[in-house]
C-alpha positions as CSV (number, residue, x, y, z in Angstrom):
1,X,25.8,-28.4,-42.0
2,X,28.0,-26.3,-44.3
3,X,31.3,-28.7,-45.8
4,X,34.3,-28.0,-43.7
5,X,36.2,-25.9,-45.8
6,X,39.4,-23.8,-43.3
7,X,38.7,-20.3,-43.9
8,X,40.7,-17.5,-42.3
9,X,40.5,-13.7,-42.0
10,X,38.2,-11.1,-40.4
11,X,36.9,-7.9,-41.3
12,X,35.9,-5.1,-38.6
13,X,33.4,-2.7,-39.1
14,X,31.0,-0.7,-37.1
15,X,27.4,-0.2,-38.1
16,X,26.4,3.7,-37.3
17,X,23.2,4.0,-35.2
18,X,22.5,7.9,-34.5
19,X,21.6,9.0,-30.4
20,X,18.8,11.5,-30.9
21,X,17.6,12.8,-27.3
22,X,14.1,13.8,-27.7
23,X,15.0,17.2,-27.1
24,X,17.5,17.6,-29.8
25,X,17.2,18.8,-33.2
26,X,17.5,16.5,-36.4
27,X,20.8,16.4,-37.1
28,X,22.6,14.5,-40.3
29,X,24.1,10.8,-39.8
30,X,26.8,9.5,-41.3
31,X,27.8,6.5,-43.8
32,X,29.2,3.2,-43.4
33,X,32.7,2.8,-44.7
34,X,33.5,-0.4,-47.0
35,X,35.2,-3.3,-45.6
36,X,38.9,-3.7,-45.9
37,X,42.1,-3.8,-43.7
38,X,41.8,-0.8,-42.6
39,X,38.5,1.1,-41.1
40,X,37.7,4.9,-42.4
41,X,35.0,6.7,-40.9
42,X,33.2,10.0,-42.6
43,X,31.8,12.0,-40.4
44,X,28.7,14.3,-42.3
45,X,27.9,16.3,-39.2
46,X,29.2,16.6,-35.6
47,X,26.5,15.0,-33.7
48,X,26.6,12.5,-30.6
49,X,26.8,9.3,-32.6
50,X,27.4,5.6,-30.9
51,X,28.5,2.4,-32.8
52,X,27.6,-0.5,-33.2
53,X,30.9,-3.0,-34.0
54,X,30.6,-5.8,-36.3
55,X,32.9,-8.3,-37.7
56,X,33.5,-11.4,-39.7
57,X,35.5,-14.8,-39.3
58,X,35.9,-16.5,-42.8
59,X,34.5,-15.5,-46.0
60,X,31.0,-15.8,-47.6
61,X,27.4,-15.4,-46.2
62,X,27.1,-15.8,-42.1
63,X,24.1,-18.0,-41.2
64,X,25.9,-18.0,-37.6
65,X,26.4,-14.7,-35.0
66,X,27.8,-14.5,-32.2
67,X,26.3,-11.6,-30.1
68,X,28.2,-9.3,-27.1
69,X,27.6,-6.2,-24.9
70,X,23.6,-5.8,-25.1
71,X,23.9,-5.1,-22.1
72,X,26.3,-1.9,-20.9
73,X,26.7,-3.5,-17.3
74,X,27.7,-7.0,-19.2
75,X,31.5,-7.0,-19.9
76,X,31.9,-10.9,-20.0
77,X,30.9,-11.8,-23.8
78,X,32.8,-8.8,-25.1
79,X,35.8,-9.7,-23.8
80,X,35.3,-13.6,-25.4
81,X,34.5,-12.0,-28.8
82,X,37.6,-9.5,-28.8
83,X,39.7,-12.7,-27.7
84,X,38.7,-14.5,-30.6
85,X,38.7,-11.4,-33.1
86,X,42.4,-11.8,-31.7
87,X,43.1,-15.0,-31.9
88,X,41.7,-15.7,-35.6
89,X,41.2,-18.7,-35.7
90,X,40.2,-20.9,-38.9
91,X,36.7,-21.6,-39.3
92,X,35.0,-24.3,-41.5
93,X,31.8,-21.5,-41.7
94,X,32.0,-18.0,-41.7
95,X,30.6,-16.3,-38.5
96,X,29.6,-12.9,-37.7
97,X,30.0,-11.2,-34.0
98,X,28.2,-8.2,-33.0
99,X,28.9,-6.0,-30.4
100,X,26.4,-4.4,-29.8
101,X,25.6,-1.3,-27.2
102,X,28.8,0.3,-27.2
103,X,27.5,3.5,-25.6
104,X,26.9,1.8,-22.8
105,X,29.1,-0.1,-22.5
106,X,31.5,3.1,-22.8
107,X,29.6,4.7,-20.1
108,X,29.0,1.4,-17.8
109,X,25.9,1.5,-17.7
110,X,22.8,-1.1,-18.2
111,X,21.7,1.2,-21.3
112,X,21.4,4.5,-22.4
113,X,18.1,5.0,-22.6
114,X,16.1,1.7,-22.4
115,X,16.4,-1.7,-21.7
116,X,17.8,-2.8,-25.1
117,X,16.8,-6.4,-24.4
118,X,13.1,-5.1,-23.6
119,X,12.9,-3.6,-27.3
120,X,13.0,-5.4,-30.0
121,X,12.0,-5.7,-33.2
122,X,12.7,-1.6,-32.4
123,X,11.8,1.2,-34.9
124,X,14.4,3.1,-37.0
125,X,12.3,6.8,-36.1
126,X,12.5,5.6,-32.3
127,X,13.3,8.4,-29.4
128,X,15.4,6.0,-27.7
129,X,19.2,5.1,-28.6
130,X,18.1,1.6,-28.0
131,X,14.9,1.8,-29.9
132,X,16.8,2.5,-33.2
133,X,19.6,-0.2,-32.6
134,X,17.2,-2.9,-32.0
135,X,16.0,-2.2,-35.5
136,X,19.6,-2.0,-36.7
137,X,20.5,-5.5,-34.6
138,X,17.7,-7.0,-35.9
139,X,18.3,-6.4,-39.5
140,X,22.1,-7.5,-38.8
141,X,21.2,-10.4,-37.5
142,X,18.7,-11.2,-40.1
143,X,19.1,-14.9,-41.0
144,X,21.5,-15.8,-38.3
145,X,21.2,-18.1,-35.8
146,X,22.5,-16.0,-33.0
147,X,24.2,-16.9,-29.5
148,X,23.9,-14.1,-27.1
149,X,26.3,-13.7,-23.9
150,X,24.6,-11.9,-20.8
151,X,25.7,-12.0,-17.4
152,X,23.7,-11.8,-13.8
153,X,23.4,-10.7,-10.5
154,X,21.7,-13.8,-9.1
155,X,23.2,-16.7,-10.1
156,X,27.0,-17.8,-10.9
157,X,26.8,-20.8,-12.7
158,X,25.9,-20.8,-16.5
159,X,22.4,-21.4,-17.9
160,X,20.4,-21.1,-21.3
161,X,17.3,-19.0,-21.7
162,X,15.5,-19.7,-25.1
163,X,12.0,-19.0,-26.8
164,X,10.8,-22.2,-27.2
165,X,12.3,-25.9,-27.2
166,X,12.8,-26.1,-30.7
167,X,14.4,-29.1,-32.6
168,X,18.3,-26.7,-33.4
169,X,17.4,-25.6,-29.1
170,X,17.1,-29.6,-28.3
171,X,20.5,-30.4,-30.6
172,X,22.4,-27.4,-29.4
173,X,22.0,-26.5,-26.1
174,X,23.1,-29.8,-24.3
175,X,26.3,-29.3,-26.0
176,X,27.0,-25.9,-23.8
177,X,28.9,-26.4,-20.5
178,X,25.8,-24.7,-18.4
179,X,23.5,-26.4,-16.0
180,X,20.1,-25.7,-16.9
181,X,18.3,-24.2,-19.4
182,X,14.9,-21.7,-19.0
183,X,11.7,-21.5,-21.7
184,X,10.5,-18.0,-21.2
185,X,7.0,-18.7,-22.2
186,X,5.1,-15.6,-22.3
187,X,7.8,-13.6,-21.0
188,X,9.8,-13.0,-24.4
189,X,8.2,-10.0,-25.4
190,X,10.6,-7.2,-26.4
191,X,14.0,-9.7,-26.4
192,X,16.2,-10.3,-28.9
193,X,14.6,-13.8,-29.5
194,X,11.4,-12.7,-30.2
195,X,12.6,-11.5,-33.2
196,X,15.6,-13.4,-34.4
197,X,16.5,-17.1,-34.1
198,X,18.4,-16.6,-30.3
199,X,19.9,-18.9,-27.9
200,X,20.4,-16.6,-24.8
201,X,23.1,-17.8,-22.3
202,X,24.0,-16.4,-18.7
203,X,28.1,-16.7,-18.2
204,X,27.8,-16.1,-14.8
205,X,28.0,-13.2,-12.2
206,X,28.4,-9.5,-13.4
207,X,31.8,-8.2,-13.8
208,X,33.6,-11.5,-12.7
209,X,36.4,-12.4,-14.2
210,X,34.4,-16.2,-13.7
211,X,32.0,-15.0,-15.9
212,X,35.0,-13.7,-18.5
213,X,35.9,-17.2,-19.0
214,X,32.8,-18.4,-19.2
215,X,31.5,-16.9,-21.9
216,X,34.8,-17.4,-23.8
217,X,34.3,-21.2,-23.1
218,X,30.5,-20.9,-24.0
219,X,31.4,-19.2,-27.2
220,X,33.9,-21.5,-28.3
221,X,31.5,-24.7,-27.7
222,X,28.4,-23.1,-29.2
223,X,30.7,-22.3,-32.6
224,X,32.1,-26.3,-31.8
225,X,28.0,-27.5,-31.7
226,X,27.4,-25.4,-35.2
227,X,30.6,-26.9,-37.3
228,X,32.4,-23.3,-36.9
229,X,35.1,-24.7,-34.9
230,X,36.8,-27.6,-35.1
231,X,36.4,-30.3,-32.5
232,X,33.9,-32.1,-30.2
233,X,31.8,-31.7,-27.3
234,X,30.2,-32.8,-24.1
235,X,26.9,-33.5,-24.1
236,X,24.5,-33.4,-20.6
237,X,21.6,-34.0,-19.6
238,X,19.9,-30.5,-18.7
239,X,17.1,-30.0,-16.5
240,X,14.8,-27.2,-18.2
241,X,12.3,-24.8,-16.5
242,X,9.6,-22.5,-17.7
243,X,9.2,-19.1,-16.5
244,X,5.6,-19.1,-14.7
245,X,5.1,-15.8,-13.3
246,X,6.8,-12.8,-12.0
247,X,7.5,-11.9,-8.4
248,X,7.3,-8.4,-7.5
249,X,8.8,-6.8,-4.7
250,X,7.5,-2.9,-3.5
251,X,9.5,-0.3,-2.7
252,X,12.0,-0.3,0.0
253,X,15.5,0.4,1.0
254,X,16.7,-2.7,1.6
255,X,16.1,-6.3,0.0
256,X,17.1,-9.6,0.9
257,X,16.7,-13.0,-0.8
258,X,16.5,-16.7,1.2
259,X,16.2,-18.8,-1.6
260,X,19.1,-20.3,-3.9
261,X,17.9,-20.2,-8.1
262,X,16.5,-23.4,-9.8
263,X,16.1,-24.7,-6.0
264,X,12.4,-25.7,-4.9
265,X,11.0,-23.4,-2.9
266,X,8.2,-24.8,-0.8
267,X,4.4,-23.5,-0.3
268,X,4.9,-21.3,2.9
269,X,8.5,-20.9,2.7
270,X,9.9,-17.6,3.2
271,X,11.9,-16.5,0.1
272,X,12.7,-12.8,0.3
273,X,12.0,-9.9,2.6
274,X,11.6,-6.2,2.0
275,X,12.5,-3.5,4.4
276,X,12.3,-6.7,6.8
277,X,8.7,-7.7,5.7
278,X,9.0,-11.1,4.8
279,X,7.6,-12.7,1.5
280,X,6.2,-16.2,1.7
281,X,5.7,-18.8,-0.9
282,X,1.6,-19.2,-1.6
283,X,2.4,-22.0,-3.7
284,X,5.7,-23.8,-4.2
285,X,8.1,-22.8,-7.3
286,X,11.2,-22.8,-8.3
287,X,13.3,-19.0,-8.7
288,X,15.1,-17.9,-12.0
289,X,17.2,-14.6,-12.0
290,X,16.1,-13.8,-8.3
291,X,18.3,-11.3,-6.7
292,X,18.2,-8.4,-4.3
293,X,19.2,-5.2,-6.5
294,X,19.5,-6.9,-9.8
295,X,15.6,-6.0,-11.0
296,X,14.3,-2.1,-10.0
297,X,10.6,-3.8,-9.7
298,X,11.0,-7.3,-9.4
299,X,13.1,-10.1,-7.1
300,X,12.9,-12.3,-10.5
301,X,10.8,-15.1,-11.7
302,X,8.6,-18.3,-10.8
303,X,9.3,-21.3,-12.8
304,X,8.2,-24.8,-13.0
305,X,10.6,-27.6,-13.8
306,X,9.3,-28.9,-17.2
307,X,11.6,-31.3,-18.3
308,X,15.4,-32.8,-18.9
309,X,16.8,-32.6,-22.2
310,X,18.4,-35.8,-22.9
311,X,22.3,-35.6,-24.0
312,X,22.8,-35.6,-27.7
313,X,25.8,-36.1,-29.9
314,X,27.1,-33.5,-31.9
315,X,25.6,-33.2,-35.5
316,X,27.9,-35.1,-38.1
């Protein structure tokens, strides 16, 4: 761990990541202003141009990041990241926080053109708006170990999603205030974490204000657990799941879901219905992320109980 040394001040940017519709012509983009008190912008040609914000708590080299607004749909972990940007608080290790999607999150929507969370490592000559920030994210992030802040339609209590139970995943995560944690297994492909050194948390239901304080408390304890933020934390034991499979619902107007997430579901138990048609368990399983309406394709996923990570003190 870095020496606790109090270091103030924060520097706001924004990172300029170009939306090119397939159907537009080439157009210029434009530079990226030098840090300092006060942000300047030069604009090279008028073009429909989203940012990405990114700023810094102390001085020196991040090897920390705290990521927000992936997601468009996902106020919850902007909110804790423009409280803290606020409050400005000493850290004993500098720390950089991302927002990341802003033109969707302007536009309140999920994403612009893709799944941003589906694209990474991404392509700087991508189509997609999203295809091109992933690359951009992924090169911010480069070197970070990076907490990211989403939020759900399907469950309202907090939970980790990681790549891997790693050694910094088995130290860190107990330390969160969430109540289980999910391996994705063969299910990481295109996430953040599949490219960058990611824990993933969920702070709750979508647009809650629940979910608001949440992620500020999740925030605040992950940058606690790393030696950001002064203080301690509360360990817990954590059960921890691995994604299995997942379950795919057809087309219909209406969807309904029985089962409660990260509760068994039996072998023969009904767990969801489609246009009334019911959906039975052919083996038993336990649901992550299932909801109605929160998947176009999908109710969410299958997952076996793997394990319970064992509560750890914080690292001296």
């Amino acid at each position: 761990m870095v020496p606790a040394h109090p270091q103030n001040g924060s520097c706001l940017s924004r990172k300029i990541v170009p939306v090119v519709r397939a159907t537009e012509p080439n157009v210029s983009i434009f530079g990226v202003e030098e840090c300092s008190d006060k942000t300047e912008f030069h604009l090279n040609a008028e073009t429909n141009t989203e940012l990405m914000r990114v700023a810094q708590l102390g001085s020196g080299t991040p090897e920390i990041a705290v990521v927000a607004g992936v997601h468009g749909d996902e106020p919850c972990g902007v909110r804790a990241v423009e409280r803290l940007l606020d409050e400005q608080p000493q850290v004993r290790r500098p720390v950089k926080f991302v927002i990341a999607n802003e033109a969707a999150l302007e536009r309140r929507v999920r994403f612009v053109d893709e799944d941003l969370n589906r694209t990474f490592p991404g392509d700087p000559n991508a189509k997609t708006h999203e295809g091109r920030l992933a690359h951009e994210l992924a090169a911010e992030l480069e070197d970070c170990l990076t907490f990211s802040m989403h939020s759900t339609q399907s469950h309202s209590e907090p939970f980790a999603i990681v790549n891997g139970v790693s050694e910094t995943v088995r130290e860190l995560v107990p330390q969160l205030p969430v109540t289980a944690m999910v391996e994705t297994s063969e299910f990481a492909e295109g996430r953040l974490f599949s490219t960058i050194e990611t824990l993933e948390v969920e702070c709750g239901l979508q647009g809650s204000e629940a979910a608001a304080q949440n992620a500020d408390r999740l925030t605040r304890a992950f940058l606690t657990a790393v030696g950001a933020l002064p203080g301690d934390t509360m360990p817990r034991e954590l059960p921890v799941y691995r994604l299995t499979e997942v379950i795919d619902k057809h087309e219909a107007d209406t969807y309904e879901v029985f089962a409660e997430n990260f509760t068994e579901v039996d072998a023969g138990e009904t767990f969801a219905a489609a246009d009334g048609e019911m959906q039975v368990a052919k083996e038993s399983f336990y649901p992550v992320l299932m909801s109605p309406y929160g998947y176009r394709n999908v109710f969410g996923y299958a997952a076996e109980k793997i394990d319970v990570l064992a509560a750890q003190s914080a690292a001296d």
